[in-house]
mmCIF file as Biopython writes it, N, C-alpha, C and O atoms, coordinates in Angstrom:
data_model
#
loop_
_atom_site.group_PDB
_atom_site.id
_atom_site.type_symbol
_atom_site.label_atom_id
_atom_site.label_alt_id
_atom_site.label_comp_id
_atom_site.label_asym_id
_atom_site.label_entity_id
_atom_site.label_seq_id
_atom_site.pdbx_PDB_ins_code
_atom_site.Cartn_x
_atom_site.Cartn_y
_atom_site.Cartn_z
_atom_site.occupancy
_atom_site.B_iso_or_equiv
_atom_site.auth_seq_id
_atom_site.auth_asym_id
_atom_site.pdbx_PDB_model_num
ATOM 1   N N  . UNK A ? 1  ? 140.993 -67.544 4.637   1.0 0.0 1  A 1 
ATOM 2   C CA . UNK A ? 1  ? 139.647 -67.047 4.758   1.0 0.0 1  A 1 
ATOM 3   C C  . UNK A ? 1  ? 138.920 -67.283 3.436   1.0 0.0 1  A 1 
ATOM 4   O O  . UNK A ? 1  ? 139.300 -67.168 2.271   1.0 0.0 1  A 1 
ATOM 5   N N  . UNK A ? 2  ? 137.784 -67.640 3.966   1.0 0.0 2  A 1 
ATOM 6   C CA . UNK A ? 2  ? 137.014 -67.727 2.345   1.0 0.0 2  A 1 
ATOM 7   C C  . UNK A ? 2  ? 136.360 -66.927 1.815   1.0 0.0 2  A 1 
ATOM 8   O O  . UNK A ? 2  ? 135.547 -66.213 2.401   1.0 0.0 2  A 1 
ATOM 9   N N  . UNK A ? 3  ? 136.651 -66.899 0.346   1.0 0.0 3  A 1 
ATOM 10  C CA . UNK A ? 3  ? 136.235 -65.606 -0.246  1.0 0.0 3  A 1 
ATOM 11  C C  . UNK A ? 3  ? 134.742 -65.524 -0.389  1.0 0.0 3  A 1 
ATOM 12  O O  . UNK A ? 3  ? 134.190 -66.570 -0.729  1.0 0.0 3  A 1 
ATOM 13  N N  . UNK A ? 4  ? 133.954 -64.410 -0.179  1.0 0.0 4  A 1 
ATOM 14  C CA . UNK A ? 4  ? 132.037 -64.525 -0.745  1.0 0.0 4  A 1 
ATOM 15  C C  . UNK A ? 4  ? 132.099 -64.151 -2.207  1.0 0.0 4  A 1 
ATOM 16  O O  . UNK A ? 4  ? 133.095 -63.903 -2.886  1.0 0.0 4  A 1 
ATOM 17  N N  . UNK A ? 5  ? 131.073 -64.162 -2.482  1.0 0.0 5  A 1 
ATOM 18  C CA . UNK A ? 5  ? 130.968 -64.377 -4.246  1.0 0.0 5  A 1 
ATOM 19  C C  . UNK A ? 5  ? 129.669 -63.720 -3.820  1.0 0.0 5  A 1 
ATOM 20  O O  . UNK A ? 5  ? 129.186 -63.807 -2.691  1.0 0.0 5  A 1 
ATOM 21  N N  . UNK A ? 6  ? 129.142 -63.036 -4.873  1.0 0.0 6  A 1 
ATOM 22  C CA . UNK A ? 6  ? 127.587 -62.614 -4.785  1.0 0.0 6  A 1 
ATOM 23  C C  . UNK A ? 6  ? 126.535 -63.424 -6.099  1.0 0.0 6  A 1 
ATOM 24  O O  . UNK A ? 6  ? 126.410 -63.686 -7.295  1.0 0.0 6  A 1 
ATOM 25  N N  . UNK A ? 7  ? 126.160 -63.494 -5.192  1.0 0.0 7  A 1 
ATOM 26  C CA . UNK A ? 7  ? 124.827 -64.274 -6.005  1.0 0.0 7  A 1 
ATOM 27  C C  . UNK A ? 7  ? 124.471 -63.361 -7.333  1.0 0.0 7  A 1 
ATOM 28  O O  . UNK A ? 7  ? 124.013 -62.219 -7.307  1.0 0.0 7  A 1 
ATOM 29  N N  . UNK A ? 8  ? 124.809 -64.175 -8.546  1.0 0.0 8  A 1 
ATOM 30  C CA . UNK A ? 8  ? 124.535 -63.700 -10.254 1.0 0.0 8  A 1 
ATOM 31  C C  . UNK A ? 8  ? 122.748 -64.393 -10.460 1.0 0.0 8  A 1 
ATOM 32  O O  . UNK A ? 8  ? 122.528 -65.524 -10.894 1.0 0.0 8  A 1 
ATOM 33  N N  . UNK A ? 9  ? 121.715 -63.449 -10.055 1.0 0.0 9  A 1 
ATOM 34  C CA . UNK A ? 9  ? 120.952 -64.046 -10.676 1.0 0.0 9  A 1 
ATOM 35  C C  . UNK A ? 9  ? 120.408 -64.239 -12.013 1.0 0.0 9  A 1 
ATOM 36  O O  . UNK A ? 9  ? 119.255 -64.624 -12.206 1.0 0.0 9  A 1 
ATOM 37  N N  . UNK A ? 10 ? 121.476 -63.894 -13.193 1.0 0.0 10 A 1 
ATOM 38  C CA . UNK A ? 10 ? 121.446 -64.231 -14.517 1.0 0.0 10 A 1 
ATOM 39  C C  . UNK A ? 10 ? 121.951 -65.664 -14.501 1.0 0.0 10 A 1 
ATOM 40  O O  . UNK A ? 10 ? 122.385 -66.035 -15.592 1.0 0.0 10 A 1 
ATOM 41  N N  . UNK A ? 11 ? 121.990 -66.463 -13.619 1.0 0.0 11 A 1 
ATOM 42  C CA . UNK A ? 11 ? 122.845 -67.904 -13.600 1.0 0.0 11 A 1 
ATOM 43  C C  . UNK A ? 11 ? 122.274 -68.740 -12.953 1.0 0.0 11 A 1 
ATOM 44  O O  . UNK A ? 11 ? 122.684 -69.862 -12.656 1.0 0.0 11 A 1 
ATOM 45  N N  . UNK A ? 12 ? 121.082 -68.146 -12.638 1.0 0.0 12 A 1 
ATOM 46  C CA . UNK A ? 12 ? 120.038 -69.090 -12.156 1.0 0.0 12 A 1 
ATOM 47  C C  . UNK A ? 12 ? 119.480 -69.741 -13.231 1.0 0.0 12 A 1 
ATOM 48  O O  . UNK A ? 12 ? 119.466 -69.150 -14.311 1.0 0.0 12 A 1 
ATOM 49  N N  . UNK A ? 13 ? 118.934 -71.047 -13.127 1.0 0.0 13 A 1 
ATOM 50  C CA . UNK A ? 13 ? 118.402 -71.787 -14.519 1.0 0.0 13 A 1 
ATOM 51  C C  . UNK A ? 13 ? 117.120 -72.354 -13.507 1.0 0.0 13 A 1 
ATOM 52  O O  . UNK A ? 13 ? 117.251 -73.194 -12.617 1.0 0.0 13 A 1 
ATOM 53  N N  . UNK A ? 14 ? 115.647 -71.544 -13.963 1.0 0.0 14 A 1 
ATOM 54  C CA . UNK A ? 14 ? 114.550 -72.031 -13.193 1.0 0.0 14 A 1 
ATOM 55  C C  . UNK A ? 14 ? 113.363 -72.655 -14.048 1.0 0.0 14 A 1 
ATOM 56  O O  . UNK A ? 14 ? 112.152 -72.776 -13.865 1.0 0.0 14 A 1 
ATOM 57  N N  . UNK A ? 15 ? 114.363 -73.041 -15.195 1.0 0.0 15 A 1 
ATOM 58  C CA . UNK A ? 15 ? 113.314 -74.303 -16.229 1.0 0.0 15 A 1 
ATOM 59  C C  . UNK A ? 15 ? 112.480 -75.012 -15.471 1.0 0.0 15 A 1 
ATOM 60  O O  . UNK A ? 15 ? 111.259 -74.922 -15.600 1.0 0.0 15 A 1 
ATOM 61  N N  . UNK A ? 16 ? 113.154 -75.911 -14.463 1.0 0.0 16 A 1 
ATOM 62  C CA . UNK A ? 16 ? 112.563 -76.734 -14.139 1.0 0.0 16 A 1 
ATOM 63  C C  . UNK A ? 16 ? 112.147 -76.481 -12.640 1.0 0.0 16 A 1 
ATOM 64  O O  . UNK A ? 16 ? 112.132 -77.105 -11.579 1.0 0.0 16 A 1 
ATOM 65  N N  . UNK A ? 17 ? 111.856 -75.385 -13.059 1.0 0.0 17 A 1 
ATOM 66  C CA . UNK A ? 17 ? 110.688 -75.161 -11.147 1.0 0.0 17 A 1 
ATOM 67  C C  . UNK A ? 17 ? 109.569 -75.298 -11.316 1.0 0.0 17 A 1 
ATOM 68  O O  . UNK A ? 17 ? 108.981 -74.730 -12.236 1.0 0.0 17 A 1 
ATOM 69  N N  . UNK A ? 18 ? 108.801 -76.344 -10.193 1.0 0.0 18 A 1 
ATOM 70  C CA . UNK A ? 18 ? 107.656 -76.468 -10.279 1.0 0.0 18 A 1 
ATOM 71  C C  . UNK A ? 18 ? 106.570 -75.732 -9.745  1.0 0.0 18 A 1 
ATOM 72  O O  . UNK A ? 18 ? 105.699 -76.393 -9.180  1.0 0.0 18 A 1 
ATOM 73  N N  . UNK A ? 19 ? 106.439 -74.494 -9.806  1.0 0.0 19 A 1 
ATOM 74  C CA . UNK A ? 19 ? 105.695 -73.543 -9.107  1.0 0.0 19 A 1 
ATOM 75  C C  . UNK A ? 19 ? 104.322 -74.414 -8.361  1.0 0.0 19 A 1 
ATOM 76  O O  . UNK A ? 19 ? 104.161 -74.491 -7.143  1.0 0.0 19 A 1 
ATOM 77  N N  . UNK A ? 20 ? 103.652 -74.864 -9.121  1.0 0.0 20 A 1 
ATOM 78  C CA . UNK A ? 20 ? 102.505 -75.562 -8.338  1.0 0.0 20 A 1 
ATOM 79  C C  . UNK A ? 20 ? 102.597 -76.782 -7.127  1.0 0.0 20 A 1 
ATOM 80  O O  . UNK A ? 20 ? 101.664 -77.119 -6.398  1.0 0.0 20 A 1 
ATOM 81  N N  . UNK A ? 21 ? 103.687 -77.223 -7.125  1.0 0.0 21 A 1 
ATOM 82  C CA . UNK A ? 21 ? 103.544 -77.730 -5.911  1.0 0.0 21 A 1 
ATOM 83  C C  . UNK A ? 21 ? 103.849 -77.357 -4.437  1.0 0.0 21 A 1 
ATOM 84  O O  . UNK A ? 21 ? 103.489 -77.843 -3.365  1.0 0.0 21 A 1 
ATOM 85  N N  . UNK A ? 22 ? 104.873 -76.016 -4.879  1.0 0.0 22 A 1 
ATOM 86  C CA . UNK A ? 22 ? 104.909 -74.937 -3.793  1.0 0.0 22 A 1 
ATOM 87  C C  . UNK A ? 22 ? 103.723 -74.702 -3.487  1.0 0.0 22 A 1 
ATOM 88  O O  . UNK A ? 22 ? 103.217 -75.193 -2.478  1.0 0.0 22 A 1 
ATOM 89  N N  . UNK A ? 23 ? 103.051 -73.880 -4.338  1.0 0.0 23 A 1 
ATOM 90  C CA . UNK A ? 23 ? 102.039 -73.702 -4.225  1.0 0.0 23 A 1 
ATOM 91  C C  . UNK A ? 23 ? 100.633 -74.399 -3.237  1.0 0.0 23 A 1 
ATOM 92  O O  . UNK A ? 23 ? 99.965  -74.029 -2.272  1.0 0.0 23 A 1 
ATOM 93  N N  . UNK A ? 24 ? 100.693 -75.657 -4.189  1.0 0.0 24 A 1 
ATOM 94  C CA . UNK A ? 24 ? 99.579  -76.239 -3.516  1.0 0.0 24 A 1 
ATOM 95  C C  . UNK A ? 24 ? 99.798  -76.411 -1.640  1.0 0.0 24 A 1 
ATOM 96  O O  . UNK A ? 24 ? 99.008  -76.470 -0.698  1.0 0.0 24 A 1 
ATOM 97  N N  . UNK A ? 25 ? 100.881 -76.434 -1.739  1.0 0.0 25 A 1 
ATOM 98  C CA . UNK A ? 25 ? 101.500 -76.730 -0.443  1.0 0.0 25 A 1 
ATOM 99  C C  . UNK A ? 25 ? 101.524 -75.839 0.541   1.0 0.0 25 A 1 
ATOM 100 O O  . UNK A ? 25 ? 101.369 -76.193 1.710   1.0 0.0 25 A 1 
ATOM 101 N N  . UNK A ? 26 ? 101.740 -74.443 0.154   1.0 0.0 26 A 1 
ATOM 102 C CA . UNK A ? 26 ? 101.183 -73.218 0.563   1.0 0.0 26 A 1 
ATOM 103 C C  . UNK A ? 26 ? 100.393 -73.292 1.001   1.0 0.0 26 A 1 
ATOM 104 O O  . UNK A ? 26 ? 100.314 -73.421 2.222   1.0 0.0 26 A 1 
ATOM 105 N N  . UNK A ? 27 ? 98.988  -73.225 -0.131  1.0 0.0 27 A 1 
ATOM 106 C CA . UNK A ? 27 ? 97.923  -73.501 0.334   1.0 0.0 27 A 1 
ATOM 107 C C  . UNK A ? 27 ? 97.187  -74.147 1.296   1.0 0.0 27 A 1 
ATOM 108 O O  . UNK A ? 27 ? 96.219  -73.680 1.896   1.0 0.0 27 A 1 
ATOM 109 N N  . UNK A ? 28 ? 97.781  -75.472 1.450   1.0 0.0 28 A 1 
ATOM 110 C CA . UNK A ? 28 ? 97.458  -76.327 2.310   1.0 0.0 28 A 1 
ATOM 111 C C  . UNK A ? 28 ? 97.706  -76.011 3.825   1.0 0.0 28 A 1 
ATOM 112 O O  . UNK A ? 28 ? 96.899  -76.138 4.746   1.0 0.0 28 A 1 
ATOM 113 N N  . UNK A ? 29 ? 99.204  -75.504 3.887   1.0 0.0 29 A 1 
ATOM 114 C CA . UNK A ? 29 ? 99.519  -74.852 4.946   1.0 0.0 29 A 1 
ATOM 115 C C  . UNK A ? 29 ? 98.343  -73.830 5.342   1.0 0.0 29 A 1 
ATOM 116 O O  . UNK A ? 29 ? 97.493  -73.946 6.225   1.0 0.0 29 A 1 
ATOM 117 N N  . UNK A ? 30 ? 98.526  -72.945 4.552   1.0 0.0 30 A 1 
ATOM 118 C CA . UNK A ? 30 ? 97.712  -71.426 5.245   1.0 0.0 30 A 1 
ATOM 119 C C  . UNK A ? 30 ? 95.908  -72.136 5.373   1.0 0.0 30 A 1 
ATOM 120 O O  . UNK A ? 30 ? 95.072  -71.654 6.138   1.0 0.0 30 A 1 
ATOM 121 N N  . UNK A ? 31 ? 95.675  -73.167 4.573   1.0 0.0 31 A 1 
ATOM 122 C CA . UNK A ? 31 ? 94.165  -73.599 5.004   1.0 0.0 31 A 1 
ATOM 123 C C  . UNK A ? 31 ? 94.351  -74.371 6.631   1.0 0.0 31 A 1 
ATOM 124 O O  . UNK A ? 31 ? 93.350  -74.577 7.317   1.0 0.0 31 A 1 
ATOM 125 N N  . UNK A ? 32 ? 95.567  -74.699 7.052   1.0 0.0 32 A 1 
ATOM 126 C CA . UNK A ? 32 ? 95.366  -75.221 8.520   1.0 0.0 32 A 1 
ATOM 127 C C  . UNK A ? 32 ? 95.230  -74.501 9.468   1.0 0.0 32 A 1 
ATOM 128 O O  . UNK A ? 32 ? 94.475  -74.378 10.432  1.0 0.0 32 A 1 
ATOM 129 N N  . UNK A ? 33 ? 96.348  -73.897 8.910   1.0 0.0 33 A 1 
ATOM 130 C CA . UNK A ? 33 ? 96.646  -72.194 10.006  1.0 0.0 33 A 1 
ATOM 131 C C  . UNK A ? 33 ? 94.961  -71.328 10.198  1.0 0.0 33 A 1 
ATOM 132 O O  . UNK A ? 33 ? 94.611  -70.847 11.276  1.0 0.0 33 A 1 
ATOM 133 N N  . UNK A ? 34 ? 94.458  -71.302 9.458   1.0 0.0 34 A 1 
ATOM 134 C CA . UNK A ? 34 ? 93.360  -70.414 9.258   1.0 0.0 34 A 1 
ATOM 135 C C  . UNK A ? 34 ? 91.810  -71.875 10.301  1.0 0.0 34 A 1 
ATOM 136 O O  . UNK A ? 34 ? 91.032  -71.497 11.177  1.0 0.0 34 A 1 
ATOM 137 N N  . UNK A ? 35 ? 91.870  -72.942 9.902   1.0 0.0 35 A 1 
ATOM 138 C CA . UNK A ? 35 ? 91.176  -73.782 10.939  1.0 0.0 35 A 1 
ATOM 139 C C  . UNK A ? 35 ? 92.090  -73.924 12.027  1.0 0.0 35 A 1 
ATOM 140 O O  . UNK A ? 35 ? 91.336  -74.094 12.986  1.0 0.0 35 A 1 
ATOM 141 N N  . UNK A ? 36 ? 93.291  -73.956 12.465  1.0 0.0 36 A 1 
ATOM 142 C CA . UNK A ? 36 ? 93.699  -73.791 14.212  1.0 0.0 36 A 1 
ATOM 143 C C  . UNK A ? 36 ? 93.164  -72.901 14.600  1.0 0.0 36 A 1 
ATOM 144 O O  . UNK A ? 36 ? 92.776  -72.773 15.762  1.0 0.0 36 A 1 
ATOM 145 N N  . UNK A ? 37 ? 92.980  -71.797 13.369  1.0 0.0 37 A 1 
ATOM 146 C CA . UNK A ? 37 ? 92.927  -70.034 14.129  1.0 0.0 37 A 1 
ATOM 147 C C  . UNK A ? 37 ? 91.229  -70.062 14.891  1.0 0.0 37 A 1 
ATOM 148 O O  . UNK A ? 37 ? 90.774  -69.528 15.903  1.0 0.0 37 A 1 
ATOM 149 N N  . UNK A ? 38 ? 90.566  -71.060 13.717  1.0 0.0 38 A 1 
ATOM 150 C CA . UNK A ? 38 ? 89.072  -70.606 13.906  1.0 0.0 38 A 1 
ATOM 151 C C  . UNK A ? 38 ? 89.049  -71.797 15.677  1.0 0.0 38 A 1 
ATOM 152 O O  . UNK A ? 38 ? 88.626  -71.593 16.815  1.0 0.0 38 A 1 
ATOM 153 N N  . UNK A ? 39 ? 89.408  -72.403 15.326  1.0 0.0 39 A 1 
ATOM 154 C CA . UNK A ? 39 ? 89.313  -73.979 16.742  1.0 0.0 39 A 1 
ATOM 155 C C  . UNK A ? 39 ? 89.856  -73.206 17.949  1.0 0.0 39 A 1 
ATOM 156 O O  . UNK A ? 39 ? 89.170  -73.139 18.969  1.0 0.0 39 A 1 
ATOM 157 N N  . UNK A ? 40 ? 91.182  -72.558 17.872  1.0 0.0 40 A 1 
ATOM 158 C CA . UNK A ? 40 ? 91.291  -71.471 19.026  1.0 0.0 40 A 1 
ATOM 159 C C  . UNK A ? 40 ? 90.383  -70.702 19.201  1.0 0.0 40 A 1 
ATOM 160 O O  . UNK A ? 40 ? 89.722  -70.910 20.218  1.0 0.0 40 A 1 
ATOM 161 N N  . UNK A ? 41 ? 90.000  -69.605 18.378  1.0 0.0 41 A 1 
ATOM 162 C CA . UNK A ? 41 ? 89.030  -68.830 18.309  1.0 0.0 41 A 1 
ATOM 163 C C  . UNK A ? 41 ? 87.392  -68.761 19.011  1.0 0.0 41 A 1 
ATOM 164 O O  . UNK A ? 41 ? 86.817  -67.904 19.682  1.0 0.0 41 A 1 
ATOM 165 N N  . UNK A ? 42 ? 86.951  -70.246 18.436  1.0 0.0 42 A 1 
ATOM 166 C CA . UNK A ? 42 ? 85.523  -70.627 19.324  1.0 0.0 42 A 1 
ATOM 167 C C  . UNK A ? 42 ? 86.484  -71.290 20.375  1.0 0.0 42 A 1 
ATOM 168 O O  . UNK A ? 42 ? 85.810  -70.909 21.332  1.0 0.0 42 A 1 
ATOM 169 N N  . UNK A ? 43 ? 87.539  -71.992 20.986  1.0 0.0 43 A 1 
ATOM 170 C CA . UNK A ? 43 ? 87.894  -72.510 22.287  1.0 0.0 43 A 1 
ATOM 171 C C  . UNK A ? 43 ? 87.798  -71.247 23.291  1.0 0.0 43 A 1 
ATOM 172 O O  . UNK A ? 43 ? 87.229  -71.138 24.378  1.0 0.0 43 A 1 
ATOM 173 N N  . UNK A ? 44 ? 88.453  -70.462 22.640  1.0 0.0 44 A 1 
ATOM 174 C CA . UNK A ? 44 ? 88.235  -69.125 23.957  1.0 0.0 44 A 1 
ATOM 175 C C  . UNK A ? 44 ? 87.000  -68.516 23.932  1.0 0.0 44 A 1 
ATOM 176 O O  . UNK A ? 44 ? 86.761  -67.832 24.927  1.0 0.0 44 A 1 
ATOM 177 N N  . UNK A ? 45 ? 86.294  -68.557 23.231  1.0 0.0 45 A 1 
ATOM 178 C CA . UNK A ? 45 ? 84.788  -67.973 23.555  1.0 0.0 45 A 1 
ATOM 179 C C  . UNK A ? 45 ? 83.833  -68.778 24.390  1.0 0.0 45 A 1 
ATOM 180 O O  . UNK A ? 45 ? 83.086  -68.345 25.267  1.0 0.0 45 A 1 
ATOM 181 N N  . UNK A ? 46 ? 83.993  -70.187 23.927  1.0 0.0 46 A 1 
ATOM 182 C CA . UNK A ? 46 ? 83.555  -71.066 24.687  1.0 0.0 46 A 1 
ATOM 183 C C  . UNK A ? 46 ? 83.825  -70.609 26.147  1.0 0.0 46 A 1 
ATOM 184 O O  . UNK A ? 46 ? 82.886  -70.663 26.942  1.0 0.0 46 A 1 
ATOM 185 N N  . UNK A ? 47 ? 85.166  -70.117 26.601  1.0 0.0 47 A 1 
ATOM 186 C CA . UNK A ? 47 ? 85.380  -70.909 27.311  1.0 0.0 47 A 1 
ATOM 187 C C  . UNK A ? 47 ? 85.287  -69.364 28.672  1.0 0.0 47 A 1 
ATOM 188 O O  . UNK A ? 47 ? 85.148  -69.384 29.895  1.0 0.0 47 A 1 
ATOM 189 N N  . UNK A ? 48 ? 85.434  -68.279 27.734  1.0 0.0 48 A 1 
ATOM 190 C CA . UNK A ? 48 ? 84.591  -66.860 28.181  1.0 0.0 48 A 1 
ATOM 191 C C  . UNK A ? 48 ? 82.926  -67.176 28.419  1.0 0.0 48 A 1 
ATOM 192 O O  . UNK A ? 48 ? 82.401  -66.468 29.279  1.0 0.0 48 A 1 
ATOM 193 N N  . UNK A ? 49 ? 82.235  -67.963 27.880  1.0 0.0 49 A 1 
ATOM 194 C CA . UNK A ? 49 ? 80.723  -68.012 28.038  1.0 0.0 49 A 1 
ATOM 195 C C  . UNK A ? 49 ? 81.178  -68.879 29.366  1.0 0.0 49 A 1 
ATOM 196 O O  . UNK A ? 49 ? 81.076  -68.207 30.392  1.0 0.0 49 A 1 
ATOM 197 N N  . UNK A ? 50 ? 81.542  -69.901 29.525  1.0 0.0 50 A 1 
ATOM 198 C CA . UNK A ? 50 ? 81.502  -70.406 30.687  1.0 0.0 50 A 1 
ATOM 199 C C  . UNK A ? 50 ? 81.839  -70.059 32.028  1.0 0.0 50 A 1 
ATOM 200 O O  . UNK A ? 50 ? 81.393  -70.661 33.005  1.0 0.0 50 A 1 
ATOM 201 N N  . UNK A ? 51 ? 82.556  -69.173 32.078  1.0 0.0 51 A 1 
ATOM 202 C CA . UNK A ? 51 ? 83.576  -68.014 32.949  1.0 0.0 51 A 1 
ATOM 203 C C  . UNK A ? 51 ? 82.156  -66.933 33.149  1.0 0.0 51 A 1 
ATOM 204 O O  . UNK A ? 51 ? 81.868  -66.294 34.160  1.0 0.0 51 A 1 
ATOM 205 N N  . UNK A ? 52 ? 81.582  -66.970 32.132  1.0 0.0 52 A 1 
ATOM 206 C CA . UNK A ? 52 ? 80.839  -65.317 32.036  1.0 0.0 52 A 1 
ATOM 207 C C  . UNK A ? 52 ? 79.558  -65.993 33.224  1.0 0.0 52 A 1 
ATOM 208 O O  . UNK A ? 52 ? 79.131  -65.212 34.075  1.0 0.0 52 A 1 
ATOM 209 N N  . UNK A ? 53 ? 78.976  -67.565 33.191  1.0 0.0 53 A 1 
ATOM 210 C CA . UNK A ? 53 ? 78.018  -68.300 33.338  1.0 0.0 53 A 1 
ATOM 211 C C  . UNK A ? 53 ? 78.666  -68.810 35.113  1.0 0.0 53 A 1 
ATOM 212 O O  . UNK A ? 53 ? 77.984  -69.020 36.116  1.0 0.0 53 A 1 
ATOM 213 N N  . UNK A ? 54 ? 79.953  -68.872 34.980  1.0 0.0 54 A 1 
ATOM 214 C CA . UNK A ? 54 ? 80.053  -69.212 36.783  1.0 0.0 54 A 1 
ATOM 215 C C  . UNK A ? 54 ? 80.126  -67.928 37.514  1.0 0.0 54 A 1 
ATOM 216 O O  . UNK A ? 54 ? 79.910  -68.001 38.723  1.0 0.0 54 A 1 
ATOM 217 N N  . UNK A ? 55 ? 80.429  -66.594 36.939  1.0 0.0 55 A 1 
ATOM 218 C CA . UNK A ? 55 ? 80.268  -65.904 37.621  1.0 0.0 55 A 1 
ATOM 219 C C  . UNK A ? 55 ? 79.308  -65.207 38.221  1.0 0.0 55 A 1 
ATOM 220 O O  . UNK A ? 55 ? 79.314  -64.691 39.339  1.0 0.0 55 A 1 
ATOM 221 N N  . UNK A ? 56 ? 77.817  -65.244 36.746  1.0 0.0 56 A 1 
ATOM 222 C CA . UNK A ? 56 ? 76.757  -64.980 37.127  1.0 0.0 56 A 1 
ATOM 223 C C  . UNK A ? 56 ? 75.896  -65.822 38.371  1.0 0.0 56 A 1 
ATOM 224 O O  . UNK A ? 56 ? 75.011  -65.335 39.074  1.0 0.0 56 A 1 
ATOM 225 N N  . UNK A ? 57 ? 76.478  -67.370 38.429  1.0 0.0 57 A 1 
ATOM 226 C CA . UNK A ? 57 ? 75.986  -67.859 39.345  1.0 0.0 57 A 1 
ATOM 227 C C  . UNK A ? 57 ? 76.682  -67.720 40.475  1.0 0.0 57 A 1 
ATOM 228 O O  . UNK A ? 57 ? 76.145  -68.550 41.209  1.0 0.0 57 A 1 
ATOM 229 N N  . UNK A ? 58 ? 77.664  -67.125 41.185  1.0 0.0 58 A 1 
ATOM 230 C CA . UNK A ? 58 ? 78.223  -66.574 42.016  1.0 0.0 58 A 1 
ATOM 231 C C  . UNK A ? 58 ? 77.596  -65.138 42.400  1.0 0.0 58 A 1 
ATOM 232 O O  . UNK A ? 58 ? 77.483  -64.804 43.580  1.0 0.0 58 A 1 
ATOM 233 N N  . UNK A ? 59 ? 77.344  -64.617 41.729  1.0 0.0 59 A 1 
ATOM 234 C CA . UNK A ? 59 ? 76.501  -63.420 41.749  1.0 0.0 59 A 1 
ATOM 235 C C  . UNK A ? 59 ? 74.930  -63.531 42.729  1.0 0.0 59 A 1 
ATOM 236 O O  . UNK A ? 59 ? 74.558  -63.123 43.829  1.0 0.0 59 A 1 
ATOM 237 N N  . UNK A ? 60 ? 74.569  -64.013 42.046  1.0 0.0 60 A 1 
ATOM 238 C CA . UNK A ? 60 ? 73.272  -65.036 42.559  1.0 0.0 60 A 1 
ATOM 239 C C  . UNK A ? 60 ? 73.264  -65.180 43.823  1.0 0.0 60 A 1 
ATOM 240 O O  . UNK A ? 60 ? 72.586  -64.563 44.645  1.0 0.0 60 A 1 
ATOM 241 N N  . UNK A ? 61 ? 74.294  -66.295 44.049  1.0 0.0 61 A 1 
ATOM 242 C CA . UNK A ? 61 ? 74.448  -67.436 45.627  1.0 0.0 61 A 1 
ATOM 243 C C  . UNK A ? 61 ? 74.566  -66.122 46.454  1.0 0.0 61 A 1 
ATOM 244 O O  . UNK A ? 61 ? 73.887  -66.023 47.476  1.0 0.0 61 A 1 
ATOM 245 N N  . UNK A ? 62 ? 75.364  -65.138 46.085  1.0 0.0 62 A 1 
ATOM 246 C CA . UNK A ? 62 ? 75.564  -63.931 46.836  1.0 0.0 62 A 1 
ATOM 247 C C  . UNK A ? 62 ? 74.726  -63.066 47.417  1.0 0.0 62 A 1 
ATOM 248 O O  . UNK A ? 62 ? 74.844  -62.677 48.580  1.0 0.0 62 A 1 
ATOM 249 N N  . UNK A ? 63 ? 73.840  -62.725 46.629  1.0 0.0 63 A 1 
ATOM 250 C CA . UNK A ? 63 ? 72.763  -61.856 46.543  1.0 0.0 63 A 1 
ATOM 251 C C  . UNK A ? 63 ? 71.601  -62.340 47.487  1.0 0.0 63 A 1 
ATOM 252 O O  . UNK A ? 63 ? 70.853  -61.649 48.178  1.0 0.0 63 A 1 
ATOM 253 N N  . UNK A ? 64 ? 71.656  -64.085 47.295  1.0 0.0 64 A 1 
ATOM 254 C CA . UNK A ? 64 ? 70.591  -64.499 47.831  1.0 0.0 64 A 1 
ATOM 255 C C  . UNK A ? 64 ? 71.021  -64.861 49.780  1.0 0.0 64 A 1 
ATOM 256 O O  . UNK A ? 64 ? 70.221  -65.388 50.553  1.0 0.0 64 A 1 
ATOM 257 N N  . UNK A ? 65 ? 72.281  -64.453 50.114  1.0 0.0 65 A 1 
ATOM 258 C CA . UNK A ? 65 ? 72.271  -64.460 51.646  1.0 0.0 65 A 1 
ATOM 259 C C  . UNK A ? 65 ? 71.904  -63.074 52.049  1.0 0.0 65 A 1 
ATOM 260 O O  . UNK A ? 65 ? 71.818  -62.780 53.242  1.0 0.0 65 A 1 
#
C-alpha cells in the first residue's frame, strides 16, 4: 500500500510563478462568461416579447368572433 505524505507548504518554491498570466486569463474567461450571460439574457427577452406579441394577437382573433 502506498504511503500519503502531506503536503509541506514550506517546500513549495513559487519564484517562478507567473501570476499575470493566470490572471489575464481569468479575466478573459470571466469577460466571456459575463457576454454569454448578457446574449442569453436579451435571447430570452426577445423571445418573451415575441410570446407576449402572439398571444396578444390570439387574444384579438378571439375577441373579434
Amino acid at each position: 500500500m502506498a504511503h500519503w505524505s502531506p503536503l509541506d507548504p514550506t517546500r513549495v518554491d513559487l519564484t517562478d510563478f507567473d501570476v499575470t498570466a493566470i490572471a489575464g486569463r481569468v479575466t478573459d474567461r470571466v469577460t466571456d462568461l459575463a457576454k454569454d450571460a448578457t446574449y442569453v439574457t436579451v435571447g430570452l427577452g426577445l423571445l418573451a416579447v415575441q410570446r407576449a406579441q402572439v398571444r396578444r394577437r390570439e387574444i384579438e382573433r378571439s375577441l373579434r368572433r
